[in-house]
N, C-alpha and C positions, 0 to 999 in steps of 0.2 A: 504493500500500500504506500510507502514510505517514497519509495521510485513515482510513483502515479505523480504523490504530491508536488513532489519536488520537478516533477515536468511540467503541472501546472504551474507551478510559482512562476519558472523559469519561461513559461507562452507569456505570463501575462505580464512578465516585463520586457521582455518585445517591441522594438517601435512598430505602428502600426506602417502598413502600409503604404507607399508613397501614391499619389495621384498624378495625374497626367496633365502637365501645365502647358497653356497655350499664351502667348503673348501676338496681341494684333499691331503691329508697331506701326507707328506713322510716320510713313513718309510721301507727305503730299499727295496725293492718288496715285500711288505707286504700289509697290507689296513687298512684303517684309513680314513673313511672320513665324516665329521662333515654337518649335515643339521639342517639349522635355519629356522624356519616356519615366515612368516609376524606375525602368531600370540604368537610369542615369545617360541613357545614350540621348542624342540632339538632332532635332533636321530643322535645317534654315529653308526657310520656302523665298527664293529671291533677296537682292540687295537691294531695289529700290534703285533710286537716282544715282551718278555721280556728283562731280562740283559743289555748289555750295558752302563750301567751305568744310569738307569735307559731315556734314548733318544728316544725314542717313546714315550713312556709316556709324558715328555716334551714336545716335539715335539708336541704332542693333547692339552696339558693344554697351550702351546703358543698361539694356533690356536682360542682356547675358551679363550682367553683372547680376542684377537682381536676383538673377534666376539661380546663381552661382552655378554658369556657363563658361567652362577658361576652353574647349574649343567642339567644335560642330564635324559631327562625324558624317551627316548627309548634306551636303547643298544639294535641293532642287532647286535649278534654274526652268521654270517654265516654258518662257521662251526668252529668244533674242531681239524683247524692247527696251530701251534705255529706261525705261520706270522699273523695269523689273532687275534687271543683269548690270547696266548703267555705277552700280556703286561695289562693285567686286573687287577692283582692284583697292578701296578704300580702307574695304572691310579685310580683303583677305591679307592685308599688310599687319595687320591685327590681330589674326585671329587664324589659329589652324584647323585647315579643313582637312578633312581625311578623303570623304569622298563626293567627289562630284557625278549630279545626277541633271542628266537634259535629253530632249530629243532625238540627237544627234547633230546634222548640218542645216544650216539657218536655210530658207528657201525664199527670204531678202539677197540679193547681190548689191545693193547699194551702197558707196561707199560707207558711209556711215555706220551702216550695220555691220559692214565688211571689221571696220575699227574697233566697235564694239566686241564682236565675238573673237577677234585674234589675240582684245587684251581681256576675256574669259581664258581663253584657251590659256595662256602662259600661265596663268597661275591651276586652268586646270591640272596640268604636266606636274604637279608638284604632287598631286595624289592620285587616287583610283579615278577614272574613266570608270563610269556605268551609261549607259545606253538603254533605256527602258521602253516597251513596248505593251499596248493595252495588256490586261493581266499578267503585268510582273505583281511582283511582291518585294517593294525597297525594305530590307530585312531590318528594321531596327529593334532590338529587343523591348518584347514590353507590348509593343503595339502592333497592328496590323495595318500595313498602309499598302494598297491596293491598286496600282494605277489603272482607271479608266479609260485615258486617251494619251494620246500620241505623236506626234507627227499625221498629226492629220488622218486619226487611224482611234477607231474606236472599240470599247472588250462585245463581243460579237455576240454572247450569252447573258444574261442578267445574273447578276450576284446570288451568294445563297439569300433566299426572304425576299427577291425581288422579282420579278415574271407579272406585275399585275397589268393591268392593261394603263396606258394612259389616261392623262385626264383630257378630254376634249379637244383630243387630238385630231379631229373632223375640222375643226375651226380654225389650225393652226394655219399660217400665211409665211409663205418662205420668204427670207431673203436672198440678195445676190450671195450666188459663192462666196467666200473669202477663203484668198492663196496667198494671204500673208501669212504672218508669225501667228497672230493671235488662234488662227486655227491650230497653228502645230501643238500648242499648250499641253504639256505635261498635268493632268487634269491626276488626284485622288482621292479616295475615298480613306477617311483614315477612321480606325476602330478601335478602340478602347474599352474593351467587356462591351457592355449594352449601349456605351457612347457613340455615336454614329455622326461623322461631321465628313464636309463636303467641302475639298479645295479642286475649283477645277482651272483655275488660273483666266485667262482672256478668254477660254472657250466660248465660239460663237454661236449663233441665231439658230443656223443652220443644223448643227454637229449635236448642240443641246438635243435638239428635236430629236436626232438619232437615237438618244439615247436613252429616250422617256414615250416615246412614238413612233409604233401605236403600243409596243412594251416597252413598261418600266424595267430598265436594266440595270437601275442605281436600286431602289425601292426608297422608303421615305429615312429622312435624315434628323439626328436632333438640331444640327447646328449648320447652316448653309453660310460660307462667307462668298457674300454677293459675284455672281460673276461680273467681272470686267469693270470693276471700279461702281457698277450699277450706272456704267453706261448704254447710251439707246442700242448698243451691237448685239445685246446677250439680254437672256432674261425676262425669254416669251411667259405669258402666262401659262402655259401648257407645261415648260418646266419647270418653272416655279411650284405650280400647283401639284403636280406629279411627285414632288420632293418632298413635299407637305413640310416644312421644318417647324421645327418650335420655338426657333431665336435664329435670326438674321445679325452677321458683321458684317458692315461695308466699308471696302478700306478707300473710302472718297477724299478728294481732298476739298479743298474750299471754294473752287472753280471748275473740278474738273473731276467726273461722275456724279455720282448723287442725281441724278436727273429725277425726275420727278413721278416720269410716266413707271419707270424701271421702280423707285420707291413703292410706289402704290399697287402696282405688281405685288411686291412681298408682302406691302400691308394686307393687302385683299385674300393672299392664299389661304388653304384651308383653316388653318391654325391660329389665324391673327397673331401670326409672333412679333415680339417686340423689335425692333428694329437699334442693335450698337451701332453707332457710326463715327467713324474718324475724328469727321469734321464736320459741323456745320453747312452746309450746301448752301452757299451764297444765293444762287440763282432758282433755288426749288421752291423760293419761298417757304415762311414760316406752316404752312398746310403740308407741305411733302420735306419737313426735318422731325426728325422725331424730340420730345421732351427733353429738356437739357440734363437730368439724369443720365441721357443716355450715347450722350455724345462727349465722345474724350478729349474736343480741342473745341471751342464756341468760337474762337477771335481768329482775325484772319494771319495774322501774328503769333503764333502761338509757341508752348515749350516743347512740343510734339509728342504730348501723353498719350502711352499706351494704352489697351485694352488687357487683361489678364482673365483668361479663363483658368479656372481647376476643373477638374473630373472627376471622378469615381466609375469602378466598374459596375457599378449598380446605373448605371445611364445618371446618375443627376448629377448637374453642376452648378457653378456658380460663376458671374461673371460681378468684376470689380471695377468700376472706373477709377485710377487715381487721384485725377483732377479733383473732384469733390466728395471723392469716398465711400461712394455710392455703390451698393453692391445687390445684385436678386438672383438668387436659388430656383432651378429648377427640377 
């Protein structure tokens, strides 16, 4: 009996559990956003801008301070736009990355982009090369992270718990092609016990549709962070509503996403979820921003506060704004 006890003693001094932290970082409607696994491993989704004196970059290395992050063992780079990829060389002088996760080759030729992806590459050359394709699985311990899309290439099966028909997918209206970056977007589904959230990066109009019409191939999500900045390109009602989430992050800046029509989009989904947002959306009007609770920068000036999710493997979480302290459980 003496043993029994003494293994109890010994469980319930145990730290519990660690939870699965998300940081939504700001960097003017760009993307940045940092995931910490319970089992200490890291993935950076994107660096955000370059320039400015070097402020994104910042901006992530405050974020992994907090998180008590000294280096990132997955970059996903989405694609190759300067919002996204744009501050790598900033951050990665900074901060060691073990493995680099993208596309593959950019399907921009423009100089520009040309510049951009060669000073990716240089510092990718310093770690692992990964090349991901609809249903890989980016291994980081702790979590299940799932890629849905591609290079312009989508997972051809619906997930397990997903197969159900779309929502109103009769009504859906196409737009043009798009054969820029934003289709190639390293799109995932990342999972945490019964946590369920949805990074699909620039993923457009079009490619959405694919994937929720006329089957759901995601199935429904807790946590949906807006496609495309919740610009007009992404973010039909068909997939929105298909997703059904129960809390929306939009990583908008002050001028640029946050649109209004794409707001109300998420407001109206099935769930009425609450809507985090970056910033303020200068132009949507005070009717399509949500509650200043729920916005992590209000001025157009701002110190570039984050958002902080936690999780649990029981699905509930909780989201913190820092700015005022303000925190809601679900």
């Amino acid at each position: 009996m003496l043993p029994v006890l003494l293994l109890l003693a010994s469980a319930a001094t145990l730290p519990a559990a660690k939870n699965l932290e998300v940081y939504f970082i700001d960097v003017e409607g760009g993307q940045s956003t940092l995931f910490v696994s319970p089992s200490g491993e890291t993935m950076l989704v994107d660096t955000g801008w370059g320039g400015a004196n070097k402020r994104d970059a910042l901006r992530i290395l405050a974020a992994a301070k907090a998180a008590g992050v000294k280096k990132i063992d997955y970059l996903v780079t989405t694609h190759y736009h300067v919002d996204h990829v744009g501050g790598i060389a900033q951050f990665a002088e900074k901060m060691p990355i073990r493995n680099f996760v993208d596309h593959g080759d950019s399907v921009e030729t423009d100089r520009a982009t040309q510049v951009l992806v060669k000073q990716y590459e240089a510092f990718r050359e310093k770690g692992t090369h990964i090349v991901v394709k609809p249903g890989d699985t980016i291994p980081i311990k702790g979590l299940d992270v799932k890629v849905i899309s591609s290079a312009g290439k989508l997972i051809g099966m619906p997930l397990p718990g997903a197969g159900q028909p779309g929502v109103d997918c009769a009504n859906f209206q196409m737009h043009e092609a798009d054969t820029a970056e934003n289709g190639q977007s390293v799109g995932m589904l990342i999972t945490f016990g019964s946590f369920r959230m949805l990074d699909a990066g620039d993923l457009t109009w079009n490619l959405e549709k694919e994937l929720t019409c006329p089957v759901n191939r995601i199935g429904t999500v807790d946590l949906y962070l807006v496609s495309h900045h919740g610009m007009e390109f992404s973010g039909s009602p068909q997939w929105v509503n298909s997703l059904a989430p129960k809390v929306a992050v939009m990583n908008n800046g002050v001028r640029k996403g946050g649109v209004a029509e794409r707001w109300q989009t998420v407001h109206d989904s099935p769930n009425h979820p609450d809507i985090w947002q970056l910033h303020y959306a200068v132009t949507a009007g005070k009717e399509h921003n949500s509650a200043d609770p729920f916005i992590a920068n209000v001025d157009e000036i701002c110190e570039g506060k984050w958002l902080h999710l936690e999780a649990d493997k029981s699905g509930t979480f909780k989201i913190v704004n820092p700015r005022n302290k303000y925190e809601k459980s679900y």
